[in-house]
Every structure is written in C-alpha cells, then in structure tokens.
N, C-alpha and C positions, 0 to 999 in steps of 0.2 A: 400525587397525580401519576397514573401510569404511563407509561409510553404510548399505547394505545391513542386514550385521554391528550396528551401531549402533542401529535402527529395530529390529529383531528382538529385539536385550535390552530396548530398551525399551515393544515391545509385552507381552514379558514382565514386566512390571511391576518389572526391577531399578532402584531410586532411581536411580544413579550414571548408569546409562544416561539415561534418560529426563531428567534431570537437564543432561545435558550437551547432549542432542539439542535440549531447547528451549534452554539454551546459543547453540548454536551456528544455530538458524532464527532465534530473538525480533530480531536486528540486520534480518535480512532483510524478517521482518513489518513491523518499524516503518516501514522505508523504505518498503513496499509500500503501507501504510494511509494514511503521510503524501502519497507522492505519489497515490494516490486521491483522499485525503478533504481534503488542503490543512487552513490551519485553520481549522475550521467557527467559528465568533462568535471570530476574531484569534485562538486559540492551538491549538499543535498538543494540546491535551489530549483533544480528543475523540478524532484518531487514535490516541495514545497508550493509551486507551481500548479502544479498537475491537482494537488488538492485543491487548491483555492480555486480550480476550476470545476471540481465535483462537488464542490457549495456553490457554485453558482449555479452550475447546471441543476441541484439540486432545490434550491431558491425559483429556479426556472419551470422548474416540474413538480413543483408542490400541489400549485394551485387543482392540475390534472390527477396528482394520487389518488388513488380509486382503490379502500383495505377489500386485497380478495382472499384474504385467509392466510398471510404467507406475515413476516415479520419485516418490518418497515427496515432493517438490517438489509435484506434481500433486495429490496429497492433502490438503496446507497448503495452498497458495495458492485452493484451490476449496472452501475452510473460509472463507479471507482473504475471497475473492471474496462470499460471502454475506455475511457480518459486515458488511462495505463496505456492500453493498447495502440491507439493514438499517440501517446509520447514516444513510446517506441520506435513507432514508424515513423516519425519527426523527426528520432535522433540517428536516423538511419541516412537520414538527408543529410546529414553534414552540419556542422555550425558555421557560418560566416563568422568572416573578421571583422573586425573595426578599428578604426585606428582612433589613437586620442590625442585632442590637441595640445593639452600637457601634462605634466607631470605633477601629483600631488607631493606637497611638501611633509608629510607628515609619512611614517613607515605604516605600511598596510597591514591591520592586527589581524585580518585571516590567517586562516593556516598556509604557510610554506609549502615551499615545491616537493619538501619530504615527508611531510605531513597529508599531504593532498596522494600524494603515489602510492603510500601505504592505503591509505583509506581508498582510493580507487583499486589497490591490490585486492584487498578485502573484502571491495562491493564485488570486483569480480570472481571471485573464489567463491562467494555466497551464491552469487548468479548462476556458476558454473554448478554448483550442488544442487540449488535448486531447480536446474533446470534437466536435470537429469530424473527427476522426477515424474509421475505422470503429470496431468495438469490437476487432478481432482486432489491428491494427495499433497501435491504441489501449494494450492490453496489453500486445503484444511491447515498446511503448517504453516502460512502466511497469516489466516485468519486467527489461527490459537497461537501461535509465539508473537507472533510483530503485533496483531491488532489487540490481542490478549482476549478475544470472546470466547466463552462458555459453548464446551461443547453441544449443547442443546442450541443455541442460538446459530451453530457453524451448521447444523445440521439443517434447519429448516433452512438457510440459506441457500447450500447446497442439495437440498431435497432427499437428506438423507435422516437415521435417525443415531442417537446422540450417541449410542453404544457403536453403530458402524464409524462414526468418523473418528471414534477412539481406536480405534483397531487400526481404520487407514493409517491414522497419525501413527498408532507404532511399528506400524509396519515401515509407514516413511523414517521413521528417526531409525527406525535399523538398516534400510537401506543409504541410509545419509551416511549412519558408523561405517557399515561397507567399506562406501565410495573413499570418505577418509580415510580410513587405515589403507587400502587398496595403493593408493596416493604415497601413505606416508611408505608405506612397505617399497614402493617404486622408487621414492627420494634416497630409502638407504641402500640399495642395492649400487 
C-alpha cells in the first residue's frame, strides 16, 4: 500500500490505518523535535513532549486533510514546525519549581549532573551552529541529518526541487565546517 493509499484510509477514520500511519511518522517526529528543540533543562523529555503533541494535533487534523498535490510529509512537519515554535516560546517563560514531599529510596538511574551538562553543552553547541544558519538551510539539514528524509521528499516539503536542496545542504555543511574551525582556530589562539 502506498502512502498515498495509507493517508486516505486514515483520513477516513479506519483505526488500523491511522494506527500504523502514526506508526510509521512518530520515529521521524521525534528525531525532528529532538534535533530542533535539543534538551531543554538536560533531557530530551520536552522534545519527547512536543512530539507527542504533533501526533495528536495530527490525530486532530486528519479527519480535515484535504491531498492538494504536495506530500502528506509537508502536512506533519508544518504541524512539527509550529509545535517546535511553541515550545520554544514556553521555554522562554521559565520553568517553575516544585517541591517533593519525600525522598525516594532507591538511587536515580537517569543521567547525572555531569552527564546532563555535557549533553546540555552539546545541545547547545548544535543550537548555536545551527542557528547560525539561514532558516531554509537550517531545515534542509534538520530534515536530511536528524529526520533522515530523501532529498526529493525535503524538497516538496520545502517547495524546492531535489537537486537545489542538495546544493543548500552543501552549501550549509560547508558553512557549519566554517563556523567550526573559525571556533576551534579562536580556542587555540
């Protein structure tokens, strides 16, 4: 069965369909939110988060799917795209505290305070590359590294065609090298 085929039972509301359609995107959103969103205070739970909210939204907005020519990819990711946009502006508010009434007995198997700083280092360093970026370039290399889709697929996405967002793309990984060495040449000076 095609994609196509697939989207169409499941704008019809068949379980099985719909069922396997988020199946087979949910892998795709998570990569897409996590390289977005990094993890906001050390873990990736907020993007984890932010997905399970662009399957819902998109559970929400099936039934209205209306195919005008463009690839049902374009439709998720510009659900993704908002959601993203929206956690951002949430994480810009601040997180409140909480306090807890006691103390568990057992030692916490997440990751550690050095564990968690490094990979907040990391997400930041990623964020600060990629943000140095424009936004279309920016994309193209969030949609083909993080989400892993075929340049023909990132294209009709983006309403480009599959040869230009191979070019973007290397134009972006050479301006990434740049930014990198520019960086490391600064550190050894």
């Amino acid at each position: 069965m095609t994609e196509a085929d697939l989207v169409a039972r499941a704008v019809q509301g068949l379980p099985d369909a719909v069922e396997h359609l988020l199946g087979s995107l949910r892998p795709q959103i998570v990569r897409y939110c996590r390289a977005r969103l990094g993890p906001i205070s050390g873990a990736y739970t907020t993007a984890d988060d932010v997905a399970q909210e662009v399957c819902v939204a998109i559970l929400g907005a099936l039934p209205r799917f209306r195919d005008q020519g463009v690839p049902f990819s374009a439709f998720v990711f510009g659900i993704a795209a908002r959601k993203v946009a929206d956690a951002h502006r949430a994480a810009t508010r601040g997180f409140p505290l909480s306090m807890v009434d006691n103390v568990p007995e057992r030692a916490d198997a997440r990751p550690g305070p050095e564990q968690l700083a490094l990979a907040a280092d990391l997400s930041r360093r990623l964020s600060y590359f990629l943000g140095e970026l424009p936004e279309t370039q920016r994309e193209i290399i969030v949609l083909r590294v993080a989400v892993g889709l075929p340049a023909e697929e990132v294209g009709k996405v983006l309403g480009m065609s599959a040869a230009a967002v191979r070019v973007a793309q290397s134009r972006a990984l050479h301006r990434l090298r740049t930014i990198a060495s520019s960086l490391v040449d600064e550190m050894a000076s």
